[in-house]
C-alpha positions in Angstrom: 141.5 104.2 118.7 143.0 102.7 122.1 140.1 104.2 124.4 137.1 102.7 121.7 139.1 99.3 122.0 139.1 99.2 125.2 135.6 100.3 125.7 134.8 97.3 123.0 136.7 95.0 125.5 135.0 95.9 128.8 131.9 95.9 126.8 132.7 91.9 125.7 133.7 91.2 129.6 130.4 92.8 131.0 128.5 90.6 128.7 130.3 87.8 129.5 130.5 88.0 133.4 126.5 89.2 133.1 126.2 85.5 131.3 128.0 83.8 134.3 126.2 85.4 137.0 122.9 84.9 135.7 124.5 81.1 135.2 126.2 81.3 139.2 122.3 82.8 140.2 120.2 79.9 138.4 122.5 77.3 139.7 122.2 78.8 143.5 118.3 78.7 143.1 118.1 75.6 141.6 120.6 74.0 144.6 119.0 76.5 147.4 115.3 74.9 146.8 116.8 71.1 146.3 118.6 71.4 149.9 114.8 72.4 151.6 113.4 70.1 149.6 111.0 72.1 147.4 110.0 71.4 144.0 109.7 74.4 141.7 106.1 73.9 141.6 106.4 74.9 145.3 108.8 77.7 145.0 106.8 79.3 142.2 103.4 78.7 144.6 105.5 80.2 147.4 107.3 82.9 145.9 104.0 83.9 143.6 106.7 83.6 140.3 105.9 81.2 137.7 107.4 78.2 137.4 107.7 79.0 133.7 109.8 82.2 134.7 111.6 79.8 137.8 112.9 77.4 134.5 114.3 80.3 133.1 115.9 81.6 135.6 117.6 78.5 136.7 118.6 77.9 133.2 120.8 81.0 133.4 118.7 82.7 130.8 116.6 84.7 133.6 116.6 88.8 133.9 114.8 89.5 137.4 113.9 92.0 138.9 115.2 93.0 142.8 111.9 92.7 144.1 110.5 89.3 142.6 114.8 88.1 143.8 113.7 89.0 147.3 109.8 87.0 147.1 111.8 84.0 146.3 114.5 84.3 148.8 111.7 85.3 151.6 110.4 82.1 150.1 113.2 79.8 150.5 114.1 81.2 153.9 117.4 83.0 152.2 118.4 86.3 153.1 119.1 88.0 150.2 121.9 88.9 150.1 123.0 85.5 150.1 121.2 84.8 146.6 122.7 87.6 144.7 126.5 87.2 145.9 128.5 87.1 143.1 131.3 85.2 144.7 130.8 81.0 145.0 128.8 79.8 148.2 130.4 80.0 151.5 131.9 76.9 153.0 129.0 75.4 155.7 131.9 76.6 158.6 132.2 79.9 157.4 128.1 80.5 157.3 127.6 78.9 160.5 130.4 81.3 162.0 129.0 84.1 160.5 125.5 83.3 161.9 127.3 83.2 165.6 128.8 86.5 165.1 125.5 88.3 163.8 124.0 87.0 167.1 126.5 89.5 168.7 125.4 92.5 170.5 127.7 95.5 167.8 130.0 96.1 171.5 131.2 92.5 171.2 132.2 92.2 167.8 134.9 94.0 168.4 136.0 91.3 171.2 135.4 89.1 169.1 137.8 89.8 166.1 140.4 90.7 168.5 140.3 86.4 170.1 140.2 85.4 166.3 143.3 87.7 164.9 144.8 86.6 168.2 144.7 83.1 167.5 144.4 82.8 164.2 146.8 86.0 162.9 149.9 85.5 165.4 152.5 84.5 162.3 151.7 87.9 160.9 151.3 90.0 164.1 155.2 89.9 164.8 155.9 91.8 161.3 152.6 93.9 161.7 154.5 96.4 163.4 157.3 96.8 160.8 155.0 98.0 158.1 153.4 101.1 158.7 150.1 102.4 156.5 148.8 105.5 156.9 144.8 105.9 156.1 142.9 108.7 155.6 140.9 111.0 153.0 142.9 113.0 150.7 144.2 115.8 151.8 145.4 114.5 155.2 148.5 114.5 154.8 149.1 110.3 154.1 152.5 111.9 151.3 153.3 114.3 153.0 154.1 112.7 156.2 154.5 109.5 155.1 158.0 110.4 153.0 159.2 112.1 156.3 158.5 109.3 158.4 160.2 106.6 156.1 162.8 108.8 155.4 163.3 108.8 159.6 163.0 105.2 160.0 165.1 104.2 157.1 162.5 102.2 155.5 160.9 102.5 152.2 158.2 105.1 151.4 155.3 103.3 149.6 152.2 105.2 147.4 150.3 102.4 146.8 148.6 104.2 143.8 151.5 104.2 142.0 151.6 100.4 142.4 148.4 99.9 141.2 149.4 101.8 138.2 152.6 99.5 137.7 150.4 96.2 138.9 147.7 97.9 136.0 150.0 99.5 133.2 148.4 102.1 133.1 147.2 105.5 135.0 144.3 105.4 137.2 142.5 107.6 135.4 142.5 104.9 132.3 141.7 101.7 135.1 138.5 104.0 136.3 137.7 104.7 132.7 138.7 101.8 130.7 136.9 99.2 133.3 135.8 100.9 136.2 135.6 101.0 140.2 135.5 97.2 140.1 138.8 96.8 138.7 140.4 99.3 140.2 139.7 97.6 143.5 141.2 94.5 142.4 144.4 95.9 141.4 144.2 98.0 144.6 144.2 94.2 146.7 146.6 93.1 144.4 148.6 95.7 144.7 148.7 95.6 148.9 149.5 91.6 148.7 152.4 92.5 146.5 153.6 94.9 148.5 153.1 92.9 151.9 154.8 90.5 150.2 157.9 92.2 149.1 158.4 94.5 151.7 159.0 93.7 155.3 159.8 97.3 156.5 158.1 100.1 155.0 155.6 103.1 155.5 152.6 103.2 152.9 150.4 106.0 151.7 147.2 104.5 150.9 144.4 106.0 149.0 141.3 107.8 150.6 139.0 104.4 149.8 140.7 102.0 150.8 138.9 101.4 153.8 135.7 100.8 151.2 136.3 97.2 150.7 135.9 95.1 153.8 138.6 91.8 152.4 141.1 95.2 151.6 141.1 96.4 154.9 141.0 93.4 156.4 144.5 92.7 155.3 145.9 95.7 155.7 144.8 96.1 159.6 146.3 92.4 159.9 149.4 92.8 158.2 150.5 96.7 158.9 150.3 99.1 162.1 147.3 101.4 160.8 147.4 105.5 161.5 144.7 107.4 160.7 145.1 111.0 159.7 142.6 113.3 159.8 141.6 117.1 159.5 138.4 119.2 159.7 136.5 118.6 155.7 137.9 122.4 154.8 141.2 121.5 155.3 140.8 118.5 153.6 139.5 120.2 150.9 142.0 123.2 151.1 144.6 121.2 150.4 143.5 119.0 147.9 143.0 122.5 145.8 146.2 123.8 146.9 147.8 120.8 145.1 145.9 121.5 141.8 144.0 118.3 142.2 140.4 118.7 142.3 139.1 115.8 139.9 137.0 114.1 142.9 134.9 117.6 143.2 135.6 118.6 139.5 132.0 120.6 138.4 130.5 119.9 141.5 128.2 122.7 143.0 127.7 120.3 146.4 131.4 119.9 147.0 131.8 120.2 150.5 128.8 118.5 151.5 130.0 115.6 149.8 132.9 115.6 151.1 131.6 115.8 154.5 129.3 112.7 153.3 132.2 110.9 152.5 134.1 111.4 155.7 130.7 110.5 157.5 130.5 107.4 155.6 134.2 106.3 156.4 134.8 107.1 160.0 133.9 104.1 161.3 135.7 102.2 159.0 138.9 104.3 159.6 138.3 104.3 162.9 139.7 100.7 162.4 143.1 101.8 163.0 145.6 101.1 165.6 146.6 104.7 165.9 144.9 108.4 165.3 146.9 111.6 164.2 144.6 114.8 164.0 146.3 117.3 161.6 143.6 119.9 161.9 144.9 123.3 162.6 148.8 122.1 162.6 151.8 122.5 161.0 153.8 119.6 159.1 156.3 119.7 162.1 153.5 119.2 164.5 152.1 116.2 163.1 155.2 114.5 162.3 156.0 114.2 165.9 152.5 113.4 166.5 152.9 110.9 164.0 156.3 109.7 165.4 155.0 109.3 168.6 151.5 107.4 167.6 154.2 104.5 165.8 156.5 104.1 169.0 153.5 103.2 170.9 
């Protein structure tokens, strides 16, 4: 009775947020096209969509397809990405900024967060140091070593799983099942802001994905000293099994070459981190005091 309820209730809240955003995507069009000064006599001429359909759309009662979204972007001059955001416009500083940084060869970027966290992130770079968060894909020892090193610091040991599932009620299983990846990564950033918020000192174990959502792991790399910990995909994969978890390759004949997909998809974004620990190979006792030493850097 308690899982058809709340499948009843996610179903009422995807209907309702598909109603807002075809409501937030109308309104964007209709505003995008008054700003160039284009009537939708010209959009629809332009974009080779009626202005019949154009009405509709803007009246929030539109469903469009990708492709004729993209002919009337390309025909405002929008990229599209910008017309199908679900979050509200971007202040005119912001997308100015953001256009400055995209003219950036990929070598400078880099640079180039470094001068804004700099000047713009010093109140939180003192404490920065003081919290520790240990990234990774499961398997890598984030638990493992993470107890043992707040347990040697004297600082407390934080899984931040287990405070989404105290920020959620309920287990993550249920969040992924009940209303999907969506939600679970907003408990996940509501979880980390509670945590940075409570805890000065600490070490944290964060899950595998973390890294996924680019607002996430942009507050964790400004607020906590980052290690990632790594291992070759069979140990990762060795280990997970040894534990008795193997729900992310449950029935899965590809196993490995996903997981080696994964890994491929996230090393850059892991890479992010102030510190690396390779536990490939090693015992505990080796990577702790390869961990140790990566944190008194």
């Amino acid at each position: 009775m308690a899982v058809r309820q709340g499948a009843e209730l996610k179903e009422r809240r995807a209907e309702n947020g598909e109603a807002g955003y075809l409501r937030l995507l109308g309104d964007r069009i209709r505003e995008g096209r008054a700003r160039r000064g284009m009537t939708r006599k010209i959009l629809a001429r332009d974009s080779k969509v009626s202005e019949r359909y154009l009405a509709q759309l803007e009246a929030g009662h539109g469903n469009i397809s990708i492709v004729l979204l993209r002919q009337i972007a390309h025909a405002m001059g929008l990229p599209l990405g910008d017309l199908v955001r679900e979050e509200p416009d971007r202040p005119v500083e912001l997308t100015l900024l953001i256009q400055t940084l995209g003219r950036l060869q990929p070598k400078d970027l880099g640079q180039a967060r470094r001068l804004l966290t700099e000047t713009f992130g010093a109140a939180v770079e003192s404490g920065r140091r003081h919290r520790i968060a240990l990234i990774g894909l499961r398997g890598a020892g984030k638990s493992t070593l993470g107890a043992m090193l707040a347990q040697q610091l004297g600082v407390p040991f934080i899984e931040l799983d287990r405070e989404i599932e105290r920020e959620s009620g309920m287990r993550l299983s249920e969040v992924f099942d009940l209303y999907g990846q969506a939600a679970y990564r907003r408990y996940e950033r509501r979880a980390l802001e509670t945590v940075i918020e409570r805890y000065g000192r600490a070490v944290i174990a964060t899950g595998g994905s973390i890294v996924s959502e680019p607002a996430t792991l942009d507050l964790l790399l400004s607020t906590c000293y980052t290690v990632w910990l790594t291992a070759a995909p069979e140990e990762h994969m060795s280990r997970v099994v040894a534990q008795g978890d193997t729900r992310p390759m449950a029935e899965n004949q590809q196993a490995m070459e996903d997981l080696r997909r994964i890994l491929a998809g996230r090393n850059a974004l892991y890479a992010k981190a102030d510190a690396r620990v390779d536990t490939a190979g090693k015992t505990v006792e080796q990577s702790f005091r390869e961990l140790k030493a990566a944190v008194a850097e």
